[in-house]
PLY file of the C-alpha trace (Angstrom):
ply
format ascii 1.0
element vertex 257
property float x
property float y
property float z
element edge 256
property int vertex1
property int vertex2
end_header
74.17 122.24 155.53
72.63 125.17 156.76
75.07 127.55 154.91
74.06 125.58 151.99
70.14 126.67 152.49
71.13 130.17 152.79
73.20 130.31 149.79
70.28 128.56 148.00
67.39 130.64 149.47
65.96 127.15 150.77
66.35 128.22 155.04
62.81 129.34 155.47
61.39 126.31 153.71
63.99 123.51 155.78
63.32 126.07 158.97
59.51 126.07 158.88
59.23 129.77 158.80
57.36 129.61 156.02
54.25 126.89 155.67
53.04 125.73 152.65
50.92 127.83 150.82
47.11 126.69 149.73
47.47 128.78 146.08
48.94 126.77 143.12
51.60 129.07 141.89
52.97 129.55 145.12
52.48 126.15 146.57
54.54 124.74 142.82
57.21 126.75 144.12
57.01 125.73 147.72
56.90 122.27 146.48
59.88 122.61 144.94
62.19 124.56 147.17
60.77 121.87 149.87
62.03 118.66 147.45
65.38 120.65 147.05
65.90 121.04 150.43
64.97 117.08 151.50
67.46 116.07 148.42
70.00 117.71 149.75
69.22 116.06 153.31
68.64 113.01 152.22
72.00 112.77 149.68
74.38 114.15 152.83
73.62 110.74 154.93
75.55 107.98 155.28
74.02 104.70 156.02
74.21 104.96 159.89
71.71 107.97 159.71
69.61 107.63 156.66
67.20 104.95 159.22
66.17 107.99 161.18
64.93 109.98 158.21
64.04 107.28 155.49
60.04 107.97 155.79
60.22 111.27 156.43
58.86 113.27 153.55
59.61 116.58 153.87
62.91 118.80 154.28
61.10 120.49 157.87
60.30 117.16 158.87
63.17 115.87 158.28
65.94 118.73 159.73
63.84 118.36 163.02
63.79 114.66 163.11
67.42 115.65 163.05
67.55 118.31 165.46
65.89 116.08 167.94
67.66 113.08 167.48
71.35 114.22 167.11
73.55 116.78 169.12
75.01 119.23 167.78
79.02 118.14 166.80
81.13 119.95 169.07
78.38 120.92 172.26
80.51 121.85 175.36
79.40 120.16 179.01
76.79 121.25 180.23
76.35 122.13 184.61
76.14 118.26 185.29
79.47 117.81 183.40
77.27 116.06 180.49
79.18 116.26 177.53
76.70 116.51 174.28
79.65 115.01 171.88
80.06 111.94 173.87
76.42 111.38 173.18
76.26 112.43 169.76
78.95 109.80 168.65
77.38 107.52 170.53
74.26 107.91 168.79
76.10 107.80 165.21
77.79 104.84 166.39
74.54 102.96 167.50
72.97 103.82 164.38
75.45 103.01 162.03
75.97 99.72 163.96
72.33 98.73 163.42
72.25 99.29 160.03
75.33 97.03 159.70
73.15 94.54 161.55
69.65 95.11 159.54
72.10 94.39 155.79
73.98 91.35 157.07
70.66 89.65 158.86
69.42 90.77 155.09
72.18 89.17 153.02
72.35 86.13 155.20
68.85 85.74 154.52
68.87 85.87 150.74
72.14 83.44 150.87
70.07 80.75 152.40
67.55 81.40 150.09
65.25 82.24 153.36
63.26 84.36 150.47
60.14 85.01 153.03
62.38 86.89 155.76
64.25 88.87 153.13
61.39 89.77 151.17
59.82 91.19 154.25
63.24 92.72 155.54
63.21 95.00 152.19
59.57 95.91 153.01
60.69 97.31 155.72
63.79 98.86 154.72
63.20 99.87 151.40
67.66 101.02 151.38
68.22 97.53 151.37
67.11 97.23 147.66
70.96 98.82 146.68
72.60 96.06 149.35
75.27 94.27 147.83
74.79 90.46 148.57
77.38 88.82 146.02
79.73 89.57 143.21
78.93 92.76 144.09
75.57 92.38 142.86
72.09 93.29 144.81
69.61 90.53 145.82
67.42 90.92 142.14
70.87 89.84 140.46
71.29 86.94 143.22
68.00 85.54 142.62
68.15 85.74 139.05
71.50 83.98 139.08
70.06 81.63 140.94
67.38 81.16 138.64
64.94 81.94 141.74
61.22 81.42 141.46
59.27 83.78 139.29
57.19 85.06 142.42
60.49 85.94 144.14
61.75 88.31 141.00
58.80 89.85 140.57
58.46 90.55 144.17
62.28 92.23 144.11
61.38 94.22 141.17
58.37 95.44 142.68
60.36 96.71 146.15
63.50 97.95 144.63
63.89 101.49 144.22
64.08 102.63 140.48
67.64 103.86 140.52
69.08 100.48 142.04
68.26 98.36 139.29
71.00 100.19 137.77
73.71 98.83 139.61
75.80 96.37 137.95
77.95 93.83 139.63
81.44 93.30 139.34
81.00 92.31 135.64
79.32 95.57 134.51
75.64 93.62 134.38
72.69 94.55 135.52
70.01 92.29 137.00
67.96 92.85 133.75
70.92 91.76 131.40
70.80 88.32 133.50
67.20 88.06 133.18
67.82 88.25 129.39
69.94 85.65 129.11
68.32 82.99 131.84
64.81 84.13 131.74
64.16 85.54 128.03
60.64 84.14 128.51
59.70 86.38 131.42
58.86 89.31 129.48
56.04 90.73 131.82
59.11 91.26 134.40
61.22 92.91 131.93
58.24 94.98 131.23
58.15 95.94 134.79
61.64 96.98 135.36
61.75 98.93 131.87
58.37 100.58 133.20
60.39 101.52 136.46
63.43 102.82 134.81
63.46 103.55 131.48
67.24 103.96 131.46
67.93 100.29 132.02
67.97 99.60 128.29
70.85 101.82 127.26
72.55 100.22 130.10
75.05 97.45 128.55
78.09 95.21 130.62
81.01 96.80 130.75
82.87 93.74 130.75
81.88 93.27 126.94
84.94 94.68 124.78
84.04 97.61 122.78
83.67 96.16 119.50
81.37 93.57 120.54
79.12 95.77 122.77
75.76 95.75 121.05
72.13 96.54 122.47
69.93 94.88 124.75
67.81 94.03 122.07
70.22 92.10 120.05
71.31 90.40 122.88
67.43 89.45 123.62
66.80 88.20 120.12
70.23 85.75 120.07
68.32 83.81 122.74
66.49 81.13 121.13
63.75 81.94 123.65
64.31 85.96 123.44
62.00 87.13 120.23
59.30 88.17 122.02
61.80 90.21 125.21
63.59 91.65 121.92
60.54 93.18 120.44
58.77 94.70 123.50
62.90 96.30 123.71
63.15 97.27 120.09
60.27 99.63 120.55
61.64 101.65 123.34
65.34 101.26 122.83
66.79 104.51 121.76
67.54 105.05 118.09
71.16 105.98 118.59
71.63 102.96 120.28
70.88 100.89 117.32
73.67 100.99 114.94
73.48 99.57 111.27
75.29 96.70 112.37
73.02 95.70 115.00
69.93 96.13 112.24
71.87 94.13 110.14
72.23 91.63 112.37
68.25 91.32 113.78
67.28 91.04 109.66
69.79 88.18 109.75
68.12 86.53 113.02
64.90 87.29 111.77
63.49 89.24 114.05
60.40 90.93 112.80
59.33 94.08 115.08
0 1
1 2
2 3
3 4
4 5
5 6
6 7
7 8
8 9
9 10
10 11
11 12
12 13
13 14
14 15
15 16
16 17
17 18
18 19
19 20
20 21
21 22
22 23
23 24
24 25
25 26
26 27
27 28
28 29
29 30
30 31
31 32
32 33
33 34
34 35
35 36
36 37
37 38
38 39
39 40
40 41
41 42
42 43
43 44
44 45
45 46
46 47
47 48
48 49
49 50
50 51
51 52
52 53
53 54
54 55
55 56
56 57
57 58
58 59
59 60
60 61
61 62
62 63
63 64
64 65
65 66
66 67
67 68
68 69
69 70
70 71
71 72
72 73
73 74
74 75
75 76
76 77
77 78
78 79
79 80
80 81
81 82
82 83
83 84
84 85
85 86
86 87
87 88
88 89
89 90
90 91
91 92
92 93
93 94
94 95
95 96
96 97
97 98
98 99
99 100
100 101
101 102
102 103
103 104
104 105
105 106
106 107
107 108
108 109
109 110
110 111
111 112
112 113
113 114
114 115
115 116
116 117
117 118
118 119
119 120
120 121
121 122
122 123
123 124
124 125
125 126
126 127
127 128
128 129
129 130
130 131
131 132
132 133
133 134
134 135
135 136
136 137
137 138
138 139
139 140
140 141
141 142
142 143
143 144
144 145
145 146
146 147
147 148
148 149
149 150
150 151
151 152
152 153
153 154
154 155
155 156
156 157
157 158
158 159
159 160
160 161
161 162
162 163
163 164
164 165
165 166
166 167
167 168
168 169
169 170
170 171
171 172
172 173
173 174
174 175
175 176
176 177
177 178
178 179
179 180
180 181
181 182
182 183
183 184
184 185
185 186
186 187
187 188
188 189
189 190
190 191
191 192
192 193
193 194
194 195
195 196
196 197
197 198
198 199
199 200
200 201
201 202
202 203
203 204
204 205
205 206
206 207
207 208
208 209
209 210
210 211
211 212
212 213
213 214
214 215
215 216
216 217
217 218
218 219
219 220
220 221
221 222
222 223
223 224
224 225
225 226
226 227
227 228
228 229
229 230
230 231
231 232
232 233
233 234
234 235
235 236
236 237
237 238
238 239
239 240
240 241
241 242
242 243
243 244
244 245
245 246
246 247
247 248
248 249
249 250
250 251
251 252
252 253
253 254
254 255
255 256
């Protein structure tokens, strides 16, 4: 890692040799050497040490919550015959094992629909928003699935980081595409999740075969309960994504934008 910030000229920033700057120019760079640096942190953890770091929000912050917490891989014995590796795997290990513990306590939660606990387990670890729970889906596809209250999605949506409510389970759908086809009246949650992720809605199962793959839109307005989902999607669906078969097709259903 630390090679890394040398090659990128990001050492000083990770190192605290340099503070941040009061002036804007500078401080826009600073900014932005310092969000490089805690990306590169932050995307070279597994789970077992992302806990110690996860509300740290900044790369000098975050390399010394490091440098206190973990030894150095390879340390020789010290005088007392204390040997820093032993403790530094031991340290992994304990981590790592918690966060095993924290996901399953999670999942077993949402199983037994113990919504309460889980909702306030993924307050407090925001990570466990990407947990799988089943069919390799995360807890917003479970509870959808489920057909789960409307206070429960919401809540999910709300708590999940932006980038995992892109994950699709093991059929290539998202939790959106499920809200589409079990919930096509609860636009204002749609709305939400579009809002967080704009990405969502180019996003279709991979399970479809190609020459029936069509857009989120279409599949919104062949709901009988969908018209209004489809047109808050038509308007921010992206143009490519529309084919002249899948226009075809909404004049045919009816749908009026």
């Amino acid at each position: 890692m630390k090679t890394y910030f040398l090659a990128e000229d990001l050492w000083d920033v990770v190192e605290g040799t340099i503070k941040e700057p009061p002036e804007a120019e500078e401080h826009k760079a600073w900014k932005k050497k310092d969000a490089k640096g805690l990306y590169a942190i932050q995307n070279s953890c597994g789970d077992g040490t992302y806990p110690l770091i996860e509300y740290r929000n900044s790369a000098e912050a975050t390399w010394r919550t490091f440098s206190l917490n973990l030894k150095r891989a390879g340390g020789a014995s010290d005088e007392s015959g204390h040997d820093e590796r032993d403790e530094s795997v031991e340290t992994v290990v304990t981590l790592e094992s918690n966060a095993n513990h924290i996901q399953e306590t999670f999942v077993k939660n949402v199983k037994s629909n113990d919504w309460d606990n889980a909702i306030n387990f993924l307050r407090q670890h925001p990570q466990l928003g990407s947990a799988r729970v089943q069919w390799d889906g995360t807890a917003l596809h479970y509870a959808i699935r489920k057909r789960c209250s409307l206070r429960i999605i919401q809540q999910l949506v709300e708590l999940m980081a932006n980038e995992d409510l892109e994950i699709q389970d093991s059929l290539g759908c998202t939790a959106l595409y499920y809200l589409i086809t079990l919930f096509p009246k609860m636009v204002e949650v749609a709305e939400c999740m579009v809002k967080k992720n704009h990405n969502l809605l180019t996003i279709i199962p991979t399970s479809m075969p190609w020459w029936n793959r069509k857009p989120l839109v279409l599949s919104a307005q062949e709901n009988a309960k969908g018209e209004r989902m489809a047109r808050y999607f038509y308007s921010l669906t992206p143009p490519e994504m529309i084919k002249v078969m899948d226009t075809t097709q909404l004049i045919s259903d009816g749908f009026c934008p």
